[in-house]
N, C-alpha and C positions, 0 to 999 in steps of 0.2 A: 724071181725074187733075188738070188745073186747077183744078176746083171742090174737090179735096179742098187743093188749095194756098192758094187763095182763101181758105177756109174756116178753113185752119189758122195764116193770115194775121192773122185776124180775132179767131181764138181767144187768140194770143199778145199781142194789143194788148187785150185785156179783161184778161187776167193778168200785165200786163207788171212785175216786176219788174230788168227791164233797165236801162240807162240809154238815152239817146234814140236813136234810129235813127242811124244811120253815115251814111244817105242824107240825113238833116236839115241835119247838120253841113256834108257837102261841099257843097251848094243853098246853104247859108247864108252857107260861104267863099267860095263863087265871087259870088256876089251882092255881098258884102263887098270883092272886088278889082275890081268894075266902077265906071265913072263914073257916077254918078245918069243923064245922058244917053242912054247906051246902056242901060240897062233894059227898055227896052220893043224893041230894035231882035232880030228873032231869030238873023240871023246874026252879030250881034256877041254873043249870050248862048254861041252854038257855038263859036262861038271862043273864047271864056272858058271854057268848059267842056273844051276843049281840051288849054291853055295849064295849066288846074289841073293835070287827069289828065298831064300829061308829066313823067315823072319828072326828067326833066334840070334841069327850070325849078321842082318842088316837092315837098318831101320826102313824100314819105305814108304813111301807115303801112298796114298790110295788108290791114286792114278799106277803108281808103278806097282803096285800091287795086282792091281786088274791085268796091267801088259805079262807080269811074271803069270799071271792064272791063264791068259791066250796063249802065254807061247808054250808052258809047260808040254800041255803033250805035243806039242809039233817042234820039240828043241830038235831032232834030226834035221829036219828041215830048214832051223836056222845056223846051223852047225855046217854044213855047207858051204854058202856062199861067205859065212862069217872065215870061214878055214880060206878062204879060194884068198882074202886082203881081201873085199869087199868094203868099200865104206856105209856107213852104219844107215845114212837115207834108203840104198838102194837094198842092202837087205831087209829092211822094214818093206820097201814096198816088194819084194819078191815072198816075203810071207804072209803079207797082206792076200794073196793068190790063195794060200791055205785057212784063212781067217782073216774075212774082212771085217771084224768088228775092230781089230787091230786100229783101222785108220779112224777110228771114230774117238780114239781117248789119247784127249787134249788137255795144252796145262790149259789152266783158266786164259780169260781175257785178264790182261794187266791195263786196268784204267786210270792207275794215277798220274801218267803223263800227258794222258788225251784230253784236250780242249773239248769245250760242251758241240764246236762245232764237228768235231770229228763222229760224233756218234752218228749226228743225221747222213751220214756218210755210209752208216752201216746198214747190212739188210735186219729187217726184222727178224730174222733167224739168228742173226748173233745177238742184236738185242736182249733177245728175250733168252739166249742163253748168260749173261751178265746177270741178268735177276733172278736166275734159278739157281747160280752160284753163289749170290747173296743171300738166297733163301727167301726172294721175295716174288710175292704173284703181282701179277697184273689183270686180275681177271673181266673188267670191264674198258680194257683198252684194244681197239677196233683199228685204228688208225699209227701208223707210222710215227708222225708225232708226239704220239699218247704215251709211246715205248719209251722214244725217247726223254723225254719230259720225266717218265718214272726213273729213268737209269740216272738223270740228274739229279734228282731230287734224294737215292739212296748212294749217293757217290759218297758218304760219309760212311757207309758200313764196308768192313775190312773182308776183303774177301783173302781166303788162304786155302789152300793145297788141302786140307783133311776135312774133310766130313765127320 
Protein backbone atom coordinates (compact mmCIF):
# COMPACT_ATOMS: atom_id res chain seq x y z
CA UNK A 1 0.00 0.00 0.00
CA UNK A 2 2.92 2.61 0.74
CA UNK A 3 4.71 1.74 -2.24
CA UNK A 4 1.61 2.12 -4.25
CA UNK A 5 1.38 5.70 -2.53
CA UNK A 6 5.02 6.38 -3.04
CA UNK A 7 4.66 5.46 -6.50
CA UNK A 8 1.66 7.45 -7.25
CA UNK A 9 3.56 10.21 -5.63
CA UNK A 10 6.15 10.11 -8.21
CA UNK A 11 3.72 9.58 -10.96
CA UNK A 12 1.91 12.97 -10.24
CA UNK A 13 5.21 15.08 -10.13
CA UNK A 14 6.24 13.70 -13.72
CA UNK A 15 2.74 14.93 -15.04
CA UNK A 16 2.17 17.79 -12.87
CA UNK A 17 0.06 20.14 -14.31
CA UNK A 18 -0.83 21.46 -10.79
CA UNK A 19 0.34 24.50 -9.45
CA UNK A 20 3.27 24.07 -6.71
CA UNK A 21 2.81 21.79 -3.83
CA UNK A 22 0.68 23.55 -0.67
CA UNK A 23 3.67 21.92 1.30
CA UNK A 24 6.19 24.30 -0.61
CA UNK A 25 4.44 27.31 0.15
CA UNK A 26 3.76 26.73 3.89
CA UNK A 27 8.14 25.59 4.45
CA UNK A 28 8.55 28.67 2.43
CA UNK A 29 6.14 31.07 4.86
CA UNK A 30 7.37 29.87 7.91
CA UNK A 31 11.12 30.23 6.75
CA UNK A 32 10.01 33.71 5.50
CA UNK A 33 8.53 34.78 9.42
CA UNK A 34 11.88 33.55 11.11
CA UNK A 35 15.14 35.65 11.90
CA UNK A 36 18.05 34.68 9.72
CA UNK A 37 19.50 33.61 13.34
CA UNK A 38 17.15 31.04 14.29
CA UNK A 39 17.31 29.03 10.94
CA UNK A 40 19.49 26.62 11.84
CA UNK A 41 18.33 26.38 15.54
CA UNK A 42 15.47 23.26 15.52
CA UNK A 43 13.48 23.97 18.36
CA UNK A 44 12.98 27.43 17.34
CA UNK A 45 12.09 26.10 13.42
CA UNK A 46 9.06 23.92 15.87
CA UNK A 47 7.97 26.57 17.12
CA UNK A 48 7.59 28.59 14.12
CA UNK A 49 6.03 25.77 12.63
CA UNK A 50 3.78 25.95 15.41
CA UNK A 51 2.86 29.69 15.65
CA UNK A 52 2.10 29.37 11.44
CA UNK A 53 -0.27 26.28 11.91
CA UNK A 54 -2.40 28.28 14.86
CA UNK A 55 -5.28 29.44 13.46
CA UNK A 56 -5.71 32.18 15.96
CA UNK A 57 -2.24 33.83 15.07
CA UNK A 58 -2.75 32.98 10.99
CA UNK A 59 -5.39 32.85 8.53
CA UNK A 60 -4.88 29.72 6.31
CA UNK A 61 -6.67 28.55 3.89
CA UNK A 62 -7.77 24.73 3.73
CA UNK A 63 -5.26 23.26 1.84
CA UNK A 64 -2.61 24.91 4.19
CA UNK A 65 -4.56 23.88 6.85
CA UNK A 66 -4.52 20.07 6.00
CA UNK A 67 -0.44 20.42 5.23
CA UNK A 68 -0.14 22.20 9.08
CA UNK A 69 -2.53 18.92 10.31
CA UNK A 70 0.38 16.23 8.36
CA UNK A 71 3.19 17.84 9.41
CA UNK A 72 2.10 18.54 13.03
CA UNK A 73 3.22 15.41 14.72
CA UNK A 74 6.27 14.84 12.54
CA UNK A 75 7.52 18.62 12.97
CA UNK A 76 10.95 16.87 14.38
CA UNK A 77 11.31 15.52 11.31
CA UNK A 78 10.88 18.50 9.34
CA UNK A 79 12.95 20.46 11.67
CA UNK A 80 16.00 18.79 10.44
CA UNK A 81 16.69 19.17 7.01
CA UNK A 82 14.69 22.62 7.44
CA UNK A 83 17.73 23.47 10.10
CA UNK A 84 20.61 21.78 7.70
CA UNK A 85 19.33 25.40 4.61
CA UNK A 86 17.48 22.93 2.95
CA UNK A 87 15.26 24.41 0.19
CA UNK A 88 11.75 24.16 0.95
CA UNK A 89 10.80 21.34 -2.52
CA UNK A 90 13.29 18.98 -1.11
CA UNK A 91 12.34 19.08 2.39
CA UNK A 92 8.63 18.50 1.37
CA UNK A 93 9.69 15.60 -0.45
CA UNK A 94 11.99 14.15 2.43
CA UNK A 95 8.92 14.23 4.69
CA UNK A 96 6.81 12.97 2.21
CA UNK A 97 8.95 9.54 3.26
CA UNK A 98 7.07 10.08 6.73
CA UNK A 99 3.62 10.90 5.24
CA UNK A 100 2.86 10.54 1.99
CA UNK A 101 -0.54 11.95 1.86
CA UNK A 102 1.75 15.14 1.97
CA UNK A 103 2.26 14.96 -1.93
CA UNK A 104 -1.31 14.64 -2.64
CA UNK A 105 -2.48 18.45 -1.55
CA UNK A 106 -2.45 20.53 -4.25
CA UNK A 107 -3.59 24.30 -5.04
CA UNK A 108 -6.35 23.98 -7.42
CA UNK A 109 -5.95 23.83 -11.20
CA UNK A 110 -5.97 27.68 -12.45
CA UNK A 111 -7.98 27.51 -15.77
CA UNK A 112 -8.47 30.94 -16.75
CA UNK A 113 -5.67 31.15 -18.82
CA UNK A 114 -6.05 27.79 -20.60
CA UNK A 115 -7.49 27.63 -24.23
CA UNK A 116 -10.49 24.99 -24.64
CA UNK A 117 -7.62 23.30 -26.69
CA UNK A 118 -5.41 22.78 -23.70
CA UNK A 119 -7.71 20.69 -21.72
CA UNK A 120 -7.95 17.95 -24.35
CA UNK A 121 -4.33 17.80 -23.49
CA UNK A 122 -5.00 16.66 -20.06
CA UNK A 123 -5.53 13.22 -18.59
CA UNK A 124 -8.95 12.46 -17.26
CA UNK A 125 -7.52 12.41 -13.84
CA UNK A 126 -7.08 16.04 -13.73
CA UNK A 127 -10.12 16.69 -15.60
CA UNK A 128 -12.21 15.43 -13.45
CA UNK A 129 -10.29 16.94 -10.67
CA UNK A 130 -11.25 20.70 -12.14
CA UNK A 131 -15.05 19.67 -11.70
CA UNK A 132 -14.78 18.47 -8.28
CA UNK A 133 -13.12 21.73 -7.44
CA UNK A 134 -15.99 23.47 -8.90
CA UNK A 135 -18.36 21.22 -7.20
CA UNK A 136 -19.55 19.72 -10.26
CA UNK A 137 -20.22 15.87 -11.28
CA UNK A 138 -20.05 14.48 -14.25
CA UNK A 139 -21.81 11.32 -13.68
CA UNK A 140 -22.81 10.01 -17.19
CA UNK A 141 -19.53 10.96 -18.89
CA UNK A 142 -17.63 7.62 -20.13
CA UNK A 143 -15.49 9.19 -22.68
CA UNK A 144 -12.49 11.61 -22.79
CA UNK A 145 -14.33 14.14 -24.49
CA UNK A 146 -17.38 14.24 -22.50
CA UNK A 147 -14.95 15.58 -19.53
CA UNK A 148 -13.75 17.77 -21.55
CA UNK A 149 -16.71 19.31 -23.04
CA UNK A 150 -18.02 19.52 -19.23
CA UNK A 151 -15.00 21.46 -17.88
CA UNK A 152 -15.87 23.88 -20.93
CA UNK A 153 -19.14 24.30 -20.47
CA UNK A 154 -18.57 25.15 -16.46
CA UNK A 155 -15.48 27.45 -17.11
CA UNK A 156 -17.75 30.27 -16.04
CA UNK A 157 -17.89 29.08 -12.31
CA UNK A 158 -15.00 30.61 -10.04
CA UNK A 159 -13.20 28.24 -8.48
CA UNK A 160 -11.19 29.45 -5.02
CA UNK A 161 -8.98 28.01 -2.43
CA UNK A 162 -11.77 27.44 0.49
CA UNK A 163 -14.32 24.98 0.64
Amino acid sequence: MCFVEVWFCKVLTLFDFFEPKVCIKVIEDVRARMEKKDLNKKDKIEAALGDYCNPDKTKLTQREKKICYYIDPIKRDVAQPFSLGMPADRVCKRINKSNPEICTVKFPVKTANLEPKDFSKMRVKQLKSILADRGVECKNCLEKSEFVKRVEETMHLDVSDEF
